[in-house]
ZAMARGU-4260 file (C-alpha; in steps of 0.2 Angstrom, whole numbers, plus 5000, padded with zeros to 4 digits):
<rodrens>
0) 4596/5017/5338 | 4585/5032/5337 | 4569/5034/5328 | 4580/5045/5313 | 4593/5033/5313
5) 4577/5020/5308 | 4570/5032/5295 | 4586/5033/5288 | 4587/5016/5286 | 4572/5012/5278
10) 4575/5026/5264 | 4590/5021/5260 | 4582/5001/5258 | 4599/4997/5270 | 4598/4979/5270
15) 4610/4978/5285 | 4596/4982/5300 | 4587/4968/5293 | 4582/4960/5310 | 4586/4974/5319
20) 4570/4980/5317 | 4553/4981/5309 | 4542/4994/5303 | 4521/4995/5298 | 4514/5005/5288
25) 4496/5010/5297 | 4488/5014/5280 | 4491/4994/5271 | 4495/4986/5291 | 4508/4978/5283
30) 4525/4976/5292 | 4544/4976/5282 | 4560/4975/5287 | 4571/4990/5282 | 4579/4985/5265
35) 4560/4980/5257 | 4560/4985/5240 | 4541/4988/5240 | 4536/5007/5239 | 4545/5019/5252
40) 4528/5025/5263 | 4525/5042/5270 | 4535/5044/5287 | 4517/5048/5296 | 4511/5030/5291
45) 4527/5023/5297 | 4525/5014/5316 | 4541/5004/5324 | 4540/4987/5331 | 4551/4978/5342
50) 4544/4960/5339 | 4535/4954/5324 | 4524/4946/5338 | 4518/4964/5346 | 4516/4969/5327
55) 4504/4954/5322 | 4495/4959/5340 | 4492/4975/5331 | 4484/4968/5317 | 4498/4970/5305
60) 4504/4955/5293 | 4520/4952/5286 | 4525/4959/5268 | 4524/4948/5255 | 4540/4954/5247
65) 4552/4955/5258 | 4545/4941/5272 | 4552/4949/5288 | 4545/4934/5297 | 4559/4924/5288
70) 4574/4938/5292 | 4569/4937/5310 | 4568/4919/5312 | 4587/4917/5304 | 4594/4931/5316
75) 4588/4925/5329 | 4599/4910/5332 | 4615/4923/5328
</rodrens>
């Protein structure tokens, strides 16, 4: 999946990459999971994860809307 494909999702609030991947935001360091209803931010604030463990490393926390520490946990077991 390319960095497009990714924006893509995150426009459109596609629900079905949840757990596919994660994005931050570097102006609120918070992370969300592609379908987050909270407020689309600009694409050159948007920074790609692949584990919500390197994102929390970075400083970044998990949103409090969407919880994508909750969507990762539950995929991984699939």
């Amino acid at each position: 999946m390319n960095e497009q494909e990714k924006l893509q999702a995150i426009q459109n609030r596609n629900s079905s990459y949840d757990g596919k991947f994660i994005f931050g935001v570097k102006t609120t360091k918070i992370i969300c999971r592609p379908g987050c209803p909270a407020r689309l931010p600009l694409e050159k604030n948007i920074v790609f994860f692949g584990t919500m463990e390197e994102a929390i490393e970075k400083g970044y926390r998990p949103c409090k809307r969407c919880k994508p520490k909750l969507v990762n946990q539950s995929q991984e077991g699939k």
